[in-house]
N, CA and C atoms as an extended XYZ file, in Angstrom:
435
Properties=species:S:1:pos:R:3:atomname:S:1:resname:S:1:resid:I:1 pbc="F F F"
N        -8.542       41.462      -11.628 N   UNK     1
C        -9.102       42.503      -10.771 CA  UNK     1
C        -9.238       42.014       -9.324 C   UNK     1
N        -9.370       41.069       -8.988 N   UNK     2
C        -9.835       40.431       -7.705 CA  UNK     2
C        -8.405       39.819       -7.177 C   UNK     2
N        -7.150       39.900       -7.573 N   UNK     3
C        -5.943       40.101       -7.468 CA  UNK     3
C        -5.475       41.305       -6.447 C   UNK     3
N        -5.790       42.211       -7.659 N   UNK     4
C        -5.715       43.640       -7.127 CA  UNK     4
C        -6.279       44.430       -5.901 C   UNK     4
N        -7.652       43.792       -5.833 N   UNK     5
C        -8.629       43.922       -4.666 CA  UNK     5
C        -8.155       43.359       -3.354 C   UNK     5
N        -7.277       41.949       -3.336 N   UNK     6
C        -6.963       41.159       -2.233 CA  UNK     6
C        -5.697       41.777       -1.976 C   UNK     6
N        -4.579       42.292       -2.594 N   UNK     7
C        -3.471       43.193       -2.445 CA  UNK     7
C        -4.429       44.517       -1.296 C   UNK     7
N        -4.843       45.526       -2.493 N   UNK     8
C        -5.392       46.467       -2.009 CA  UNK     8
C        -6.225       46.209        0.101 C   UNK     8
N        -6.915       45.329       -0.310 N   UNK     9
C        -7.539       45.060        1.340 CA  UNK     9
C        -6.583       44.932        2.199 C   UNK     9
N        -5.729       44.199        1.711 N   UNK    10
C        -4.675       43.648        2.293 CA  UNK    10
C        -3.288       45.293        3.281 C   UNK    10
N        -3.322       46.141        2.142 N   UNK    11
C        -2.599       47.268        2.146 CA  UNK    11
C        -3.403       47.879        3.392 C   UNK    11
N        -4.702       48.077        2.884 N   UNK    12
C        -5.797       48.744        3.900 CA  UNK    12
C        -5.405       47.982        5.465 C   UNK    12
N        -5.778       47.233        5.427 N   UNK    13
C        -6.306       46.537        6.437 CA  UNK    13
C        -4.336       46.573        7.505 C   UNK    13
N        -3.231       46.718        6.899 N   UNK    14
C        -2.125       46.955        7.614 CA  UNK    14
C        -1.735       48.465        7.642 C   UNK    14
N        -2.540       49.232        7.042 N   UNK    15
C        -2.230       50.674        6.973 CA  UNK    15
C        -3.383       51.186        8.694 C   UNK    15
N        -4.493       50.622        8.448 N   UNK    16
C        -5.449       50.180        9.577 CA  UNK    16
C        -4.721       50.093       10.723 C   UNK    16
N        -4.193       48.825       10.564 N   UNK    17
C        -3.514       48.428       12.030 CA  UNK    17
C        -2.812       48.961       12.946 C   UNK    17
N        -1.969       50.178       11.540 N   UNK    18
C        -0.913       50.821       12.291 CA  UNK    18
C        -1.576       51.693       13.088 C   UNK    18
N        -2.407       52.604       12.777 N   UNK    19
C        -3.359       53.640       13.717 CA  UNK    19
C        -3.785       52.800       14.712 C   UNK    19
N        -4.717       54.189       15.490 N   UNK    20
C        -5.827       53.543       16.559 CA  UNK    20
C        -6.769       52.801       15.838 C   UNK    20
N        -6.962       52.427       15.256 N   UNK    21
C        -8.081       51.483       14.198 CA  UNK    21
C        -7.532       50.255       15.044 C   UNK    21
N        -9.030       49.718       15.453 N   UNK    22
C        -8.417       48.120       16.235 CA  UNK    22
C        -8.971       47.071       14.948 C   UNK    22
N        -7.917       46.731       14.079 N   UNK    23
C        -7.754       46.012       12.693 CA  UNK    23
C        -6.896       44.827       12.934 C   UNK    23
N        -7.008       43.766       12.411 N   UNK    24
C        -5.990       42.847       12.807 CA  UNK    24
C        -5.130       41.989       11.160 C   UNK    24
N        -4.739       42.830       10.953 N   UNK    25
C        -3.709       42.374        9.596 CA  UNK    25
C        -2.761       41.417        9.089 C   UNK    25
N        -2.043       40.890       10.438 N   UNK    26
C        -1.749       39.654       10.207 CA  UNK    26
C        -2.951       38.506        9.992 C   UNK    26
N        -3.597       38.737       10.313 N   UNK    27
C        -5.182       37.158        9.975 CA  UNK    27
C        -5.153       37.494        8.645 C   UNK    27
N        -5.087       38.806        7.704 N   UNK    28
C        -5.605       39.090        6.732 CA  UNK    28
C        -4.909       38.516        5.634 C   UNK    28
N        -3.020       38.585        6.106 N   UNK    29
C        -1.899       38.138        5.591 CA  UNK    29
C        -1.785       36.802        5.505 C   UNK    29
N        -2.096       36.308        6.542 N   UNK    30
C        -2.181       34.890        6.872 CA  UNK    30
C        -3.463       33.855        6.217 C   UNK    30
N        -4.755       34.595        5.855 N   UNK    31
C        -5.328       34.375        4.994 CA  UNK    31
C        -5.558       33.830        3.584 C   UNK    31
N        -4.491       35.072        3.184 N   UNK    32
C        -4.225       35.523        1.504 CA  UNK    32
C        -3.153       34.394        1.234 C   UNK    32
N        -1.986       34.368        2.384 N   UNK    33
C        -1.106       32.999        2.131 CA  UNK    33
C        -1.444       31.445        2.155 C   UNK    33
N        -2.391       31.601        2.427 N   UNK    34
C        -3.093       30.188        2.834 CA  UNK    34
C        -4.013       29.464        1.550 C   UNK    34
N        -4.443       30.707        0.831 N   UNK    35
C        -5.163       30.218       -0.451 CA  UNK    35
C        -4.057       29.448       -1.145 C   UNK    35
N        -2.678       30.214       -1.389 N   UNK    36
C        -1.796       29.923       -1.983 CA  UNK    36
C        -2.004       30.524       -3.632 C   UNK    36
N        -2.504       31.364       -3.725 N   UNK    37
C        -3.234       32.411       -5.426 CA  UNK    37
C        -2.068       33.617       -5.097 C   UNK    37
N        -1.536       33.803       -4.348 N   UNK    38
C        -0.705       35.348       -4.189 CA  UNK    38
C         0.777       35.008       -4.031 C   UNK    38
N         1.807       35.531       -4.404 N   UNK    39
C         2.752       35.810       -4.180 CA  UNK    39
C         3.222       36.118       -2.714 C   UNK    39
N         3.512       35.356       -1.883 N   UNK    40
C         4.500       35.610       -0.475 CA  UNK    40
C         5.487       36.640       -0.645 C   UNK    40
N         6.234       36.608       -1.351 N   UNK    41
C         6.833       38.175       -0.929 CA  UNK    41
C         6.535       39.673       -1.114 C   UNK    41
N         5.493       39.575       -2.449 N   UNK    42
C         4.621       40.739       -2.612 CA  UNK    42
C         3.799       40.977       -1.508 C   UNK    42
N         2.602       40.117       -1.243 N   UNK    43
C         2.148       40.213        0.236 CA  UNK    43
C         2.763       40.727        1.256 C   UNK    43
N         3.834       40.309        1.477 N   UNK    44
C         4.865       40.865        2.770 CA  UNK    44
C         4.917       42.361        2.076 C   UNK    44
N         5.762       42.146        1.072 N   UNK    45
C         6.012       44.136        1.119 CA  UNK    45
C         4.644       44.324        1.117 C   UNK    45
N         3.549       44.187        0.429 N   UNK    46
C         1.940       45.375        0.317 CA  UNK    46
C         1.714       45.415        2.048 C   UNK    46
N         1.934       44.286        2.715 N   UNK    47
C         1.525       44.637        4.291 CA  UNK    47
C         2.704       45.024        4.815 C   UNK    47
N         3.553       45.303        4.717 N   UNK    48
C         4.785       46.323        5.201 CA  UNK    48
C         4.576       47.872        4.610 C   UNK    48
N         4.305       48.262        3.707 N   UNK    49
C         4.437       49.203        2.946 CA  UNK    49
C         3.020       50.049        3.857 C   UNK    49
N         1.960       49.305        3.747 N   UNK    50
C         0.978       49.421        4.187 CA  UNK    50
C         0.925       50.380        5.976 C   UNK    50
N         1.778       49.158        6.845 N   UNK    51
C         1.608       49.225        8.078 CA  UNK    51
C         2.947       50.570        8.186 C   UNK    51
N         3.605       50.621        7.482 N   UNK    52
C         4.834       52.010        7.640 CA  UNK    52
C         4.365       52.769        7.166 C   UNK    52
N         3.302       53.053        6.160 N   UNK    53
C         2.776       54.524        6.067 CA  UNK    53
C         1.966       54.517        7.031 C   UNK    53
N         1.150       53.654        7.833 N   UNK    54
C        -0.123       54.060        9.060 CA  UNK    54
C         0.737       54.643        9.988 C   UNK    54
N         2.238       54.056       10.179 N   UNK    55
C         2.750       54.389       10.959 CA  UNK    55
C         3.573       55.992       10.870 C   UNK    55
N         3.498       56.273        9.704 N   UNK    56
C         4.001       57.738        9.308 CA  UNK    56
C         3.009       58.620        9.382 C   UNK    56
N         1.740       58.279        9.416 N   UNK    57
C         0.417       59.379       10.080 CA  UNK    57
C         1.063       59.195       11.250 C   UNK    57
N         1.093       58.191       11.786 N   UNK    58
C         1.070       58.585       13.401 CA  UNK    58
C         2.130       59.768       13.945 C   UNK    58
N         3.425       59.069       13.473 N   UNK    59
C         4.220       60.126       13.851 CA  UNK    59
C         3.974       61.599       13.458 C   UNK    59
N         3.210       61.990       12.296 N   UNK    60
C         3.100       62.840       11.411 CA  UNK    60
C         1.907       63.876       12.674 C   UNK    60
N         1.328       63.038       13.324 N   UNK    61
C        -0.343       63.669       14.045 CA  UNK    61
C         0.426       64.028       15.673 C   UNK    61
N         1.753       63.153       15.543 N   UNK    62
C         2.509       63.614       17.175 CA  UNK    62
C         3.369       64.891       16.918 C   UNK    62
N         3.639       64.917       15.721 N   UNK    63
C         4.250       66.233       15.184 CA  UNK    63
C         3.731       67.714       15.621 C   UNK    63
N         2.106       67.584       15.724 N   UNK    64
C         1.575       68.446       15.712 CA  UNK    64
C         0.323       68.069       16.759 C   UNK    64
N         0.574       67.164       17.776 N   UNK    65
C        -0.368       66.978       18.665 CA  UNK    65
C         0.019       67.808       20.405 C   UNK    65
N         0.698       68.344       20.250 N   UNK    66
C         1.082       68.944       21.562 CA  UNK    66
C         0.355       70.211       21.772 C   UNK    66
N         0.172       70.939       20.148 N   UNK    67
C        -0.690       72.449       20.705 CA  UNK    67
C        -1.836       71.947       20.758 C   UNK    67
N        -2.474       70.899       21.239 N   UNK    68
C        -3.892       70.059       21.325 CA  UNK    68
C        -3.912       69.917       23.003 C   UNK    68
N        -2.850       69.569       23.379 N   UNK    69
C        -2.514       68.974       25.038 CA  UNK    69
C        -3.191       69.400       26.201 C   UNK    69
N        -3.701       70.458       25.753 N   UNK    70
C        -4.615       71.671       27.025 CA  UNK    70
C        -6.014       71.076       26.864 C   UNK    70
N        -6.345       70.987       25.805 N   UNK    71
C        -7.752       70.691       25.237 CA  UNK    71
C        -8.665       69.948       25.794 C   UNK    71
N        -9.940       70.144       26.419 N   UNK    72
C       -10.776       69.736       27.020 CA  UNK    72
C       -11.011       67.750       25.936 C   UNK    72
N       -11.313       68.551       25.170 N   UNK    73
C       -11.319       66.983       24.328 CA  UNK    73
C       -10.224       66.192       24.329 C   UNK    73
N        -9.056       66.557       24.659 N   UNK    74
C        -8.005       65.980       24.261 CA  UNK    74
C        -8.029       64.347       24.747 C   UNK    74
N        -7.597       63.281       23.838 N   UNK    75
C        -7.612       61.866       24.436 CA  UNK    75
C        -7.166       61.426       25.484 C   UNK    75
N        -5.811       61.690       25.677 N   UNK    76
C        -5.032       61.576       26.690 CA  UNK    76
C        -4.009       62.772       27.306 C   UNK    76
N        -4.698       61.658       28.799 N   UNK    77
C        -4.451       63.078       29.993 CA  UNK    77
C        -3.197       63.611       29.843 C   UNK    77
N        -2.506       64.586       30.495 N   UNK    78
C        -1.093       65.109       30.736 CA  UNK    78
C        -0.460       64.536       31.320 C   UNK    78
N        -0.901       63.498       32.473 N   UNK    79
C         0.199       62.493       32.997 CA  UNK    79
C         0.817       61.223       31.814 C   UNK    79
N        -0.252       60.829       31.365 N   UNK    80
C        -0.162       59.729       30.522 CA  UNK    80
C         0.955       60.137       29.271 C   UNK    80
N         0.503       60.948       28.735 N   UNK    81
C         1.720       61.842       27.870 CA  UNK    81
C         2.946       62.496       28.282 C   UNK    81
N         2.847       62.366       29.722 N   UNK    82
C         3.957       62.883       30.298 CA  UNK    82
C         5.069       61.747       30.519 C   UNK    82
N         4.675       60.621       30.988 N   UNK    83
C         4.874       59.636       31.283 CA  UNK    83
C         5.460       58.703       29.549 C   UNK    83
N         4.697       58.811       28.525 N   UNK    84
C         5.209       58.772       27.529 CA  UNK    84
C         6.339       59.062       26.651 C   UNK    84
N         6.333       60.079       27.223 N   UNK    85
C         7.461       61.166       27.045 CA  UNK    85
C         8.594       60.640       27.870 C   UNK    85
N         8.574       60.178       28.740 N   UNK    86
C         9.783       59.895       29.731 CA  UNK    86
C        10.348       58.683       29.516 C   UNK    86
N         9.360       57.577       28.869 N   UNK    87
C         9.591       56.362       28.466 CA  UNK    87
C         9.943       56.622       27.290 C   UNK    87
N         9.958       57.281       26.168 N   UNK    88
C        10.751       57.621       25.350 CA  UNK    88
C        12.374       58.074       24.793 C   UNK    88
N        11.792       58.882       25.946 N   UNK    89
C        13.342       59.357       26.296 CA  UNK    89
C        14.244       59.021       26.784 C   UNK    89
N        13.536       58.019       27.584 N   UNK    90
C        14.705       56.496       28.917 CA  UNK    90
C        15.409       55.589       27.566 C   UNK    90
N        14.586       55.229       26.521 N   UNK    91
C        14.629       54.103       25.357 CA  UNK    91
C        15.145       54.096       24.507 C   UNK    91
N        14.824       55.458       23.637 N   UNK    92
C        15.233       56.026       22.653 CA  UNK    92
C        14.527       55.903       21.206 C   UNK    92
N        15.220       56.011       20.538 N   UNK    93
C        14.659       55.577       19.105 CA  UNK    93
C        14.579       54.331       19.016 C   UNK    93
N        15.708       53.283       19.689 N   UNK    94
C        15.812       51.803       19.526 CA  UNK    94
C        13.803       51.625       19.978 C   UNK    94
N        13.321       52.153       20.547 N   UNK    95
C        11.717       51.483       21.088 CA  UNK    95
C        10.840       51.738       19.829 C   UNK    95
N        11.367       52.127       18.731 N   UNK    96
C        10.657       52.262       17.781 CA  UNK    96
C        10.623       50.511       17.105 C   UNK    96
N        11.554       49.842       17.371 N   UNK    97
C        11.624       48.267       16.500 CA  UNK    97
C        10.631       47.659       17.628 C   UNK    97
N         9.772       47.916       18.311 N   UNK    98
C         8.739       47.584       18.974 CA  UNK    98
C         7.796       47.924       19.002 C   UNK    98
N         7.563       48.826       17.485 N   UNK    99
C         6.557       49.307       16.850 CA  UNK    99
C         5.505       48.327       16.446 C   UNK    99
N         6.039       46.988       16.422 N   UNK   100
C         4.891       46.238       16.074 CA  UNK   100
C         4.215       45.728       17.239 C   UNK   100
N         4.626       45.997       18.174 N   UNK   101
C         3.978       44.715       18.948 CA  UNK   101
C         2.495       45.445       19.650 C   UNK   101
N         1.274       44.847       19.217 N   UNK   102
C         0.295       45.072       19.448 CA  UNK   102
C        -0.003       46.286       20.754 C   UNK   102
N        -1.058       47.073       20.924 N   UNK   103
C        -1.328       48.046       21.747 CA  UNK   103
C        -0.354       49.218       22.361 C   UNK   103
N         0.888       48.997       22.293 N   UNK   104
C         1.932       49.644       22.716 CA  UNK   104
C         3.142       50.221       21.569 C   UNK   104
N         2.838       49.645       20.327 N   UNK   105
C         3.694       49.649       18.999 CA  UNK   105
C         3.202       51.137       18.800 C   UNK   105
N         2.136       51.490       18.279 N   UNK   106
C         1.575       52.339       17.913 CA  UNK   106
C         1.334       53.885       18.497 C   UNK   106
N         1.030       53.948       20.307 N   UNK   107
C         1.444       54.605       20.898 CA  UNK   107
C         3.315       55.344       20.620 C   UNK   107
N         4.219       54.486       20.340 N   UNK   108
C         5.261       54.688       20.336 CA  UNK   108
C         5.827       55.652       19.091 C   UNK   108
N         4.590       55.170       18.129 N   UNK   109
C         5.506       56.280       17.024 CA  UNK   109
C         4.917       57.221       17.289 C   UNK   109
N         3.376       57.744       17.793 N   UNK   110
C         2.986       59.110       17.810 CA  UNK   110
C         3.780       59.698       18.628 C   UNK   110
N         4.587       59.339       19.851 N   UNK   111
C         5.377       59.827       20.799 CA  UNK   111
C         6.985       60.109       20.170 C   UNK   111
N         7.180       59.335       18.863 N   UNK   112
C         8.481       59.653       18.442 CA  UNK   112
C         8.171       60.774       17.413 C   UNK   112
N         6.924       61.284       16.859 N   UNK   113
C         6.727       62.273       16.452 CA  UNK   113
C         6.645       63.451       17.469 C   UNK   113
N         6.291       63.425       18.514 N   UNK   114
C         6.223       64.293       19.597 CA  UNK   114
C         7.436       65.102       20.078 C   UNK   114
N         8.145       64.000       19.970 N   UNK   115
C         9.560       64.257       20.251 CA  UNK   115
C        10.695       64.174       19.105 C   UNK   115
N         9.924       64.618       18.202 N   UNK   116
C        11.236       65.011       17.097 CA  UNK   116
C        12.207       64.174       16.511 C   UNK   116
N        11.991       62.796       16.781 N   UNK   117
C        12.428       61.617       16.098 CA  UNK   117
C        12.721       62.340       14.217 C   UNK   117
N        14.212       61.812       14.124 N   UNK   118
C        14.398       62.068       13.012 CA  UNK   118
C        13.406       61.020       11.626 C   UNK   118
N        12.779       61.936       10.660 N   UNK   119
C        12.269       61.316        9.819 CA  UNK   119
C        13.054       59.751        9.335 C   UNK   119
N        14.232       59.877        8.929 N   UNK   120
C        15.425       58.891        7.926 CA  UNK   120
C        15.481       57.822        9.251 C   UNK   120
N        15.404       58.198       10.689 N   UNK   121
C        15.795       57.153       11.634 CA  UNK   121
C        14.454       56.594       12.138 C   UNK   121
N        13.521       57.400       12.344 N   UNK   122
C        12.069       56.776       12.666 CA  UNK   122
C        11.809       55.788       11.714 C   UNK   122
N        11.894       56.143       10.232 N   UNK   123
C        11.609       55.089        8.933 CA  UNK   123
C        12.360       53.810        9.065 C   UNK   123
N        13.688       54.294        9.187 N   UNK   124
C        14.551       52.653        9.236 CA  UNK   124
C        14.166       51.810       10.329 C   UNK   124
N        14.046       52.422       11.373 N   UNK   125
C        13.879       51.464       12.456 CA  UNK   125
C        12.609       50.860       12.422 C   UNK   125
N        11.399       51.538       11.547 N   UNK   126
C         9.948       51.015       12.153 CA  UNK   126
C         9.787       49.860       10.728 C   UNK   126
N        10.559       50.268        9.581 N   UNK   127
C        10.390       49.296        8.508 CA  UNK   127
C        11.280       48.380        8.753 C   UNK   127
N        11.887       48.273        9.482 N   UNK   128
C        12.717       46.679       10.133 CA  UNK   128
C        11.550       46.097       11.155 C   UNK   128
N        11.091       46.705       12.139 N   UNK   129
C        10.328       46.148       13.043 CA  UNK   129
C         8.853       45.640       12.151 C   UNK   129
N         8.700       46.458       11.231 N   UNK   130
C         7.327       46.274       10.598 CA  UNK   130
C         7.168       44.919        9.606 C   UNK   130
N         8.276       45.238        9.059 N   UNK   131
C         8.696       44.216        7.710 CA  UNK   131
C         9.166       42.777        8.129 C   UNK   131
N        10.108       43.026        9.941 N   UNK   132
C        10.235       41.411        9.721 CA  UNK   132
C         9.051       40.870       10.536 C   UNK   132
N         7.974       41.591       11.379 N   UNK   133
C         7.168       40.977       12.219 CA  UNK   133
C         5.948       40.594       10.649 C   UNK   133
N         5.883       40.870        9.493 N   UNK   134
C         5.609       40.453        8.596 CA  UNK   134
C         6.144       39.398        8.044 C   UNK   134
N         7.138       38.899        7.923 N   UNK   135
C         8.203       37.953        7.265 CA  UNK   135
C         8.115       36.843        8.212 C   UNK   135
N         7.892       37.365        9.644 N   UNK   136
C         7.821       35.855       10.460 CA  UNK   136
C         6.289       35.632       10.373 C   UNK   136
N         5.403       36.328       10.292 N   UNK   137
C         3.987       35.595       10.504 CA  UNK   137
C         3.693       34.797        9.017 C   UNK   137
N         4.337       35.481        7.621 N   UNK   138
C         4.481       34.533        6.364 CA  UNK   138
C         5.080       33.082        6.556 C   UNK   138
N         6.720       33.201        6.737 N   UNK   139
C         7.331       32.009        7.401 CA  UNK   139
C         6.429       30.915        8.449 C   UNK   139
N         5.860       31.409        8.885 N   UNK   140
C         5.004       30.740       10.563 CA  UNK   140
C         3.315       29.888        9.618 C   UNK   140
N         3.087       30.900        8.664 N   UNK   141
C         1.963       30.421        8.166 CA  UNK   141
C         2.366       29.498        6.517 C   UNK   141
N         3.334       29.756        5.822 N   UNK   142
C         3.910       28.917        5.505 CA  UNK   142
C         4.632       27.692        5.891 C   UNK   142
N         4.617       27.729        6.996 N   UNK   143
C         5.253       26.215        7.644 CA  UNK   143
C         4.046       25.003        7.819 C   UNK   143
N         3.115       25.956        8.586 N   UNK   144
C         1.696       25.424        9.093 CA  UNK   144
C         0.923       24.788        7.743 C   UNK   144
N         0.973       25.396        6.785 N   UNK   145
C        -0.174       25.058        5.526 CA  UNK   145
C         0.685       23.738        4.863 C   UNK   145
């Protein structure tokens, strides 16, 4: 059971990351590998699997975040989203394999939902970016221990 629990946190805590949730999932990964009780490549997929569905809300909430854009509450201003939008569109889908990289990863898929990023091409590209920035922090913390 306490197997299952350290998987499970583990899932959480990269499903976390992918949102605005300020979570930090590689420590969590890097953790669990360090006991040396878990499987390294299961780990990698549960925190891949994990951080590509957080990342499929996101796109999923840009899908449908534009009839929001007027909105007194709304998070971010019309320049900032405008400006998003343009850096998107300069980049392409390729800016999705830079989905991982901290504070700016995440912004990127709600904006490839915004803009109509194909489901089959948003997925491939963000589970390459997701899965190997997982595979190197395993490798990196497997070297170290």
């Amino acid at each position: 059971m306490t197997d299952l629990l350290a998987y499970f946190g583990l899932f959480m805590a990269a499903f976390g990351a992918a949102t605005i949730l300020p979570m930090q999932s590689e420590a969590v990964l890097a953790g669990l590998l360090l006991t040396g009780r878990y499987s390294a490549p299961w780990l990698v997929v549960t925190a891949g699997v994990g951080n590509i569905l957080g990342s499929l809300v996101n796109w999923i909430l840009g899908r449908g975040i534009e009839r929001f854009r007027q909105r007194r509450w709304f998070p971010v201003g019309e320049d900032t989203l405008d400006r998003a939008q343009a850096w998107y569109r300069k980049y392409g889908k390729w800016s999705l394999l830079a989905s991982w990289v901290p504070i700016v990863g995440d912004p990127i898929t709600v904006v490839a939902g915004v803009l109509r990023e194909p489901l089959p091409t948003f997925l491939l590209l963000v589970t390459i970016a997701k899965l190997g920035r997982y595979v190197i922090v395993a490798l990196a913390t497997m070297n170290l221990a």
